[in-house]
LUMNUVO-95787 format. One record per residue (C-alpha): x, y, z. Coordinates in steps of 0.05 Angstrom, whole numbers. Layout:
+--------+--------+--------+
:      u :      v :      w :
+--------+--------+--------+
:      X :      Y :      Z :
...
+--------+--------+--------+
END
This chain:
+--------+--------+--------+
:      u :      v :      w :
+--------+--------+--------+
:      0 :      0 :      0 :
:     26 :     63 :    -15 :
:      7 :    128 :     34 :
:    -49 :    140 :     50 :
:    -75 :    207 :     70 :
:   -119 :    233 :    137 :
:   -153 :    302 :    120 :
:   -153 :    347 :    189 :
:   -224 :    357 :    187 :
:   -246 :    442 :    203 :
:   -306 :    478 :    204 :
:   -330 :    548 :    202 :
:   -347 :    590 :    146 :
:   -286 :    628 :    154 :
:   -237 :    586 :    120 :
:   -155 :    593 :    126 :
:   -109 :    597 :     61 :
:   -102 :    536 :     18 :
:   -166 :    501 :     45 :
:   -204 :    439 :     10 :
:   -269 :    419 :     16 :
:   -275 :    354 :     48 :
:   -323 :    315 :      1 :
:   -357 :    368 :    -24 :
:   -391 :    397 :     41 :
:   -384 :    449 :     85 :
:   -319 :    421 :    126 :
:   -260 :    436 :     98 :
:   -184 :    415 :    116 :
:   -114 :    451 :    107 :
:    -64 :    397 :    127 :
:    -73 :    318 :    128 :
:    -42 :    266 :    159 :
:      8 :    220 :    117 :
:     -1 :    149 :    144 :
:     45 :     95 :    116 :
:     66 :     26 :    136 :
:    135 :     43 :    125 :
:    149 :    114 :    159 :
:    122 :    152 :    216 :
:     64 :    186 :    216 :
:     72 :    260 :    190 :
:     21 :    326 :    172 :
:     32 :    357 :    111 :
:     -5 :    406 :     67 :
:    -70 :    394 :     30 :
:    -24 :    416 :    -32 :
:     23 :    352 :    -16 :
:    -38 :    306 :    -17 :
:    -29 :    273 :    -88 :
:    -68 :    285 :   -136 :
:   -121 :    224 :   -146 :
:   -118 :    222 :    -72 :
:   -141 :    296 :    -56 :
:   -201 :    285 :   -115 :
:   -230 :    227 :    -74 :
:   -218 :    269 :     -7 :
:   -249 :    337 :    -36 :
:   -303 :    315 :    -88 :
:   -377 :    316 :    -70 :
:   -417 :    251 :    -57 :
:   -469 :    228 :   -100 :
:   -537 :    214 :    -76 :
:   -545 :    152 :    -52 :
:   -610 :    114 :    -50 :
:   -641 :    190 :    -73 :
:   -609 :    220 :     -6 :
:   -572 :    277 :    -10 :
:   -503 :    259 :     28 :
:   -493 :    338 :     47 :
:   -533 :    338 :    116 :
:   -526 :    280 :    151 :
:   -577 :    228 :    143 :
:   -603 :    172 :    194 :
:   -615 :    104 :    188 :
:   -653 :     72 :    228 :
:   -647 :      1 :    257 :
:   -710 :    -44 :    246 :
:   -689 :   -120 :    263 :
:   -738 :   -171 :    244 :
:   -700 :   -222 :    287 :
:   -713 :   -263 :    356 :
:   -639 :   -264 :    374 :
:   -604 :   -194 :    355 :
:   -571 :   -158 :    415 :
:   -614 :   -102 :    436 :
:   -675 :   -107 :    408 :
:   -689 :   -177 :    390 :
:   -758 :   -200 :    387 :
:   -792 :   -129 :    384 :
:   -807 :   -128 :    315 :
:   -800 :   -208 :    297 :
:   -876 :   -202 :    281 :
:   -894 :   -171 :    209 :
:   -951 :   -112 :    240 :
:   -903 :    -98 :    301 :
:   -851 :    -79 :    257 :
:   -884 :    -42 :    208 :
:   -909 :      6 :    252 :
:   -839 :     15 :    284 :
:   -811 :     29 :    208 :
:   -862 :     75 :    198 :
:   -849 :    113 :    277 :
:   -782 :    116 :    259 :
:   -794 :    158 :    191 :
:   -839 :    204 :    231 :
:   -785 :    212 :    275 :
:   -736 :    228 :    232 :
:   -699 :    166 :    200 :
:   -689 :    183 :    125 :
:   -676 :    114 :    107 :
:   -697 :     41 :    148 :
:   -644 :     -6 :    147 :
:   -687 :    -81 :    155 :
:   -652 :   -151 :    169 :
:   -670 :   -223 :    189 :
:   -608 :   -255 :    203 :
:   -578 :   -225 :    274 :
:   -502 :   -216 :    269 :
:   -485 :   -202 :    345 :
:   -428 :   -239 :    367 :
:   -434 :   -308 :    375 :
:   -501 :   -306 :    332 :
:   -511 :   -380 :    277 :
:   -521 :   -364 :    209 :
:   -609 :   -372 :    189 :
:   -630 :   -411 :    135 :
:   -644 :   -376 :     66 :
:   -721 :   -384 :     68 :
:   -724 :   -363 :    145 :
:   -699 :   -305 :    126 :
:   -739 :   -280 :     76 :
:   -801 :   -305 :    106 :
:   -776 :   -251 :    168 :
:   -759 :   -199 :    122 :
:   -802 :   -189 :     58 :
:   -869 :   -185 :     79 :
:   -842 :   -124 :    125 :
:   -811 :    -92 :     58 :
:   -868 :    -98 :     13 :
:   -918 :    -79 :     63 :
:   -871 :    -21 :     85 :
:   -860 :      2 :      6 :
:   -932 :      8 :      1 :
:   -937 :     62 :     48 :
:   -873 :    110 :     42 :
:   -822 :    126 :    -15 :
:   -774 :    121 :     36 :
:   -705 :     87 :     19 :
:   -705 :     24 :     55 :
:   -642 :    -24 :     56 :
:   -633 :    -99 :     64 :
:   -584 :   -122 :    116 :
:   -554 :   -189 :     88 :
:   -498 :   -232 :     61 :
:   -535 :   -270 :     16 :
:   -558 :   -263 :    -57 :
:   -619 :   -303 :    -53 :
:   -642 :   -258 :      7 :
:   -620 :   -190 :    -28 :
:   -664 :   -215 :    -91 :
:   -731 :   -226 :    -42 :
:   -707 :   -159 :    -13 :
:   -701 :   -118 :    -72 :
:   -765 :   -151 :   -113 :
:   -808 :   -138 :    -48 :
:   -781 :    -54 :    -53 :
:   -722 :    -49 :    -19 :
:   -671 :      5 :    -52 :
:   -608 :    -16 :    -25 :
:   -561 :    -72 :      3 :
:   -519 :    -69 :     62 :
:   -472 :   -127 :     69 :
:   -440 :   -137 :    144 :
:   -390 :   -193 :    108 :
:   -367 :   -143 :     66 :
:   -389 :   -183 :      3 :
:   -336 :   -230 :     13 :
:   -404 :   -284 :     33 :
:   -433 :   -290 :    -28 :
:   -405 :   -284 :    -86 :
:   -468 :   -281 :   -132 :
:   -489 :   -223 :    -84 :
:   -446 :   -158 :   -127 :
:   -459 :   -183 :   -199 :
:   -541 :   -181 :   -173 :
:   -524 :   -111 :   -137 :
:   -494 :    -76 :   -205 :
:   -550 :   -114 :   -254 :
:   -600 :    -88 :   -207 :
:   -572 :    -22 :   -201 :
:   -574 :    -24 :   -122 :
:   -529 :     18 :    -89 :
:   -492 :    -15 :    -37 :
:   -463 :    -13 :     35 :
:   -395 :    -48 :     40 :
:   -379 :    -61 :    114 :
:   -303 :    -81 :    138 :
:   -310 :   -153 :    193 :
:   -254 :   -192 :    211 :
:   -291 :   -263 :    209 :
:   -358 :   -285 :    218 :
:   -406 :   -271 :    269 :
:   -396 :   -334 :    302 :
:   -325 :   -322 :    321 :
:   -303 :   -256 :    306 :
:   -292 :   -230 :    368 :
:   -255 :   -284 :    395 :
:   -184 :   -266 :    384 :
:   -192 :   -201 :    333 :
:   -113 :   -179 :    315 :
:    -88 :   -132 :    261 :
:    -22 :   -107 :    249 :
:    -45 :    -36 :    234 :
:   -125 :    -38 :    253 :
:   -134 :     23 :    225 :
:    -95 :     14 :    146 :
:   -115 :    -62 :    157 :
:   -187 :    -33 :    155 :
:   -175 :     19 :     97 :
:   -135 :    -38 :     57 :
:   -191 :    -83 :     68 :
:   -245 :    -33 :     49 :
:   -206 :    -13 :     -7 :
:   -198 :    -75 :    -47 :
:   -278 :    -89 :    -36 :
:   -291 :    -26 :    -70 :
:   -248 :    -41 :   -123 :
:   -287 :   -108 :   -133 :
:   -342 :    -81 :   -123 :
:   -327 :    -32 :   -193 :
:   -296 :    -82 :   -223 :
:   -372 :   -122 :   -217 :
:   -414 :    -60 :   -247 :
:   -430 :    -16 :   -186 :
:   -410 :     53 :   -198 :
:   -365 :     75 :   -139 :
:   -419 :    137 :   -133 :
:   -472 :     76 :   -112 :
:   -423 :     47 :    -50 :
:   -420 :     71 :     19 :
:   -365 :     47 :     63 :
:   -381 :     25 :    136 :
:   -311 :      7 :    185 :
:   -350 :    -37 :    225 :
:   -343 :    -16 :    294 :
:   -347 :    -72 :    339 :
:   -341 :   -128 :    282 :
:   -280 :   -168 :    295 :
:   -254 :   -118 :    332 :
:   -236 :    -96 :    414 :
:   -252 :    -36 :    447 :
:   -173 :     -5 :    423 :
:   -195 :    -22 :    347 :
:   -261 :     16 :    355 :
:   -232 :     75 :    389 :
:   -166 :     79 :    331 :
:   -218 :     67 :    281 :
:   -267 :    129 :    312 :
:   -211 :    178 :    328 :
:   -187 :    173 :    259 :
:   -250 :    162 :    223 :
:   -236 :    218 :    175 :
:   -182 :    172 :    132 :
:   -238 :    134 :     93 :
:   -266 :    195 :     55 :
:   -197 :    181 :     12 :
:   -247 :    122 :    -17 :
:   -285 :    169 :    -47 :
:   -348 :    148 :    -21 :
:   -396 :    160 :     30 :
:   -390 :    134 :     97 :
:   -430 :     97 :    147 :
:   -414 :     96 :    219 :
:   -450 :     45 :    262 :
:   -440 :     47 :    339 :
:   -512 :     39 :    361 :
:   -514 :      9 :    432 :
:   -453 :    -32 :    422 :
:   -404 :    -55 :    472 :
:   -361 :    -18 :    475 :
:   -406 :     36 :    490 :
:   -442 :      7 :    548 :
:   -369 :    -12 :    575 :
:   -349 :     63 :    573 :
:   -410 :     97 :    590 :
:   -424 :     52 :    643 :
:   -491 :     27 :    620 :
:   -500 :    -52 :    610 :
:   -568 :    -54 :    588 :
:   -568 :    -42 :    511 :
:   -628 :      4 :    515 :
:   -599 :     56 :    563 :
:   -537 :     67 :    515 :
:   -568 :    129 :    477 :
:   -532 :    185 :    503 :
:   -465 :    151 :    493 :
:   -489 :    120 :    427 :
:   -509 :    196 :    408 :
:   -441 :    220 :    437 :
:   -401 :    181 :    388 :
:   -453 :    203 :    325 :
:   -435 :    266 :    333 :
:   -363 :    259 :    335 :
:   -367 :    228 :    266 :
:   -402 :    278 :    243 :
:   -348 :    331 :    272 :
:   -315 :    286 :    216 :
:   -346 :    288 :    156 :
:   -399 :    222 :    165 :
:   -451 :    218 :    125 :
:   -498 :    169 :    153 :
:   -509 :    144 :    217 :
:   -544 :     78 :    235 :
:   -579 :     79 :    297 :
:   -634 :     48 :    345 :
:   -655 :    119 :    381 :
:   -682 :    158 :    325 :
:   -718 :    206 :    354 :
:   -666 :    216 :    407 :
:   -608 :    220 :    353 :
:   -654 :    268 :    312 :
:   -657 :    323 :    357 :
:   -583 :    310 :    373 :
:   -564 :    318 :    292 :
:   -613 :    385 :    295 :
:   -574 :    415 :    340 :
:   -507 :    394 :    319 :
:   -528 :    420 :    247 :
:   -553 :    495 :    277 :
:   -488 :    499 :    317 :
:   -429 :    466 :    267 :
:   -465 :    488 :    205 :
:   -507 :    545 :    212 :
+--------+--------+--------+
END
């Protein structure tokens, strides 16, 4: 890998000499870090940042799904599951959670992310069929009453296919699509835009023994050659988000590297997806073991990827996170 580069993310409308926009928004940077696996860590201008690698870094998103990736937009968690880690069994029944999609829209979700395989740690992969009898009916029934984007949350093709005949706009893959290899080709003949999310291993295991020699260009690398795949199957680097799956093969350390530094994956040139809902981590920081009480810290670390540049944010709270993106956006953005 050659370097890589970090942009030092500012705001204010008062912007210093030499400043680029950070993907086409209203942040900007001067300097960026140079990150290497073969030197030390150094800033250097946004003028040093080569070429190809300051176009990714400065140019403006595309929509994705028909969102516009300026303001932030929210995702919101719907899991049509018995088993997943916070709010398993709330929606498993077809009414139950088609009235939470549609709360969560009034709320203030701009997109509904829906899955029916659980991929806590520890959780067993579900058979095909299960998992399109949990997720479909939700999808069509949902599609009939909002043109909101709504994504499917699997690994496999066969699921994605139910998923996308039954209305859903877009496919967010947790394996990264390294699962399924029919999954991309269906993604670019479809013309779904896509989520590609970094894990280190399955479900099952992957946060037995999670090791990286850089966690933070391991992740980029990883993230990286997906993309690249990804193009190389028909989708249009325009239709993939990038997601560095906090808490996926990874220990508390990883998530925090991967957080502080966050900003580094805009040199993908896409948008980017930040998922810390209730996890772990956060309930071991913030004190709170029960999933559900892990709002305020879940919010906490939203906004500090927002402070750097994220364009989406997946979360449980909706309402809660709402407000908090409302005021973030009067005070950072004006």
């Amino acid at each position: 890998m050659s370097a890589v580069f970090r942009p030092l993310v500012q705001h204010g409308t008062a912007r210093a000499p030499g400043a680029v926009p950070l993907a086409g928004g209203p942040f900007w940077f001067t300097h960026a870090e140079r990150l290497s696996r073969d030197a030390p860590p150094r800033i250097v201008s946004a003028a040093q940042v080569p070429e190809d690698q300051l176009a990714r870094l400065t140019a403006p998103r595309a929509p994705v799904a028909g969102c516009d990736m300026g303001p932030p937009q929210i995702m919101g968690i719907l899991n049509v599951t018995p088993d997943s880690f916070s709010d398993g069994g709330l929606h498993d029944d077809a009414t139950r959670a088609h009235a939470a999609a549609l709360a969560m829209i009034e709320a203030g979700a701009t997109m509904i992310d829906i899955g029916g395989e659980s991929t806590r740690p520890g959780a067993l992969e579900v058979p095909i069929d299960e998992e399109i009898a949990r997720i479909a009916p939700v999808i069509a029934a949902l599609r009939h009453e909002t043109d909101a984007p709504i994504s499917i949350d699997t690994r496999k093709a066969a699921v994605a296919r139910a998923a996308l005949d039954a209305g859903a706009t877009l496919v967010n893959d947790v394996s990264g699509f390294t699962f399924d290899a029919d999954l991309a080709p269906l993604c670019a003949a479809r013309g779904a835009p896509v989520c590609v999310m970094h894990a280190q291993g399955d479900p099952a295991t992957m946060q037995d023994n999670p090791t990286y020699d850089d966690v933070l260009l391991d992740v980029y690398d990883a993230l990286a050659l997906q993309v690249d795949r990804l193009e190389a199957a028909g989708v249009t680097r325009a239709a993939i988000v990038v997601d560095p799956g906090i808490g996926f093969g990874k220990t508390q350390e990883h998530n925090l590297r991967l957080l502080r530094n966050i900003s580094l994956f805009h040199g993908l040139g896409c948008a980017i997806l930040l998922g810390v809902s209730r996890k772990r981590f956060i309930g071991a920081i913030g004190q709170a073991p029960d999933p559900a009480a892990r709002a305020p810290g879940s919010i906490a670390v939203g906004l500090a990827g927002l402070d750097q540049g994220v364009q989406i944010l997946r979360v449980h709270d909706v309402a809660e996170t709402a407000q908090a993106v409302r005021l973030w956006t009067a005070v950072r953005r004006g």
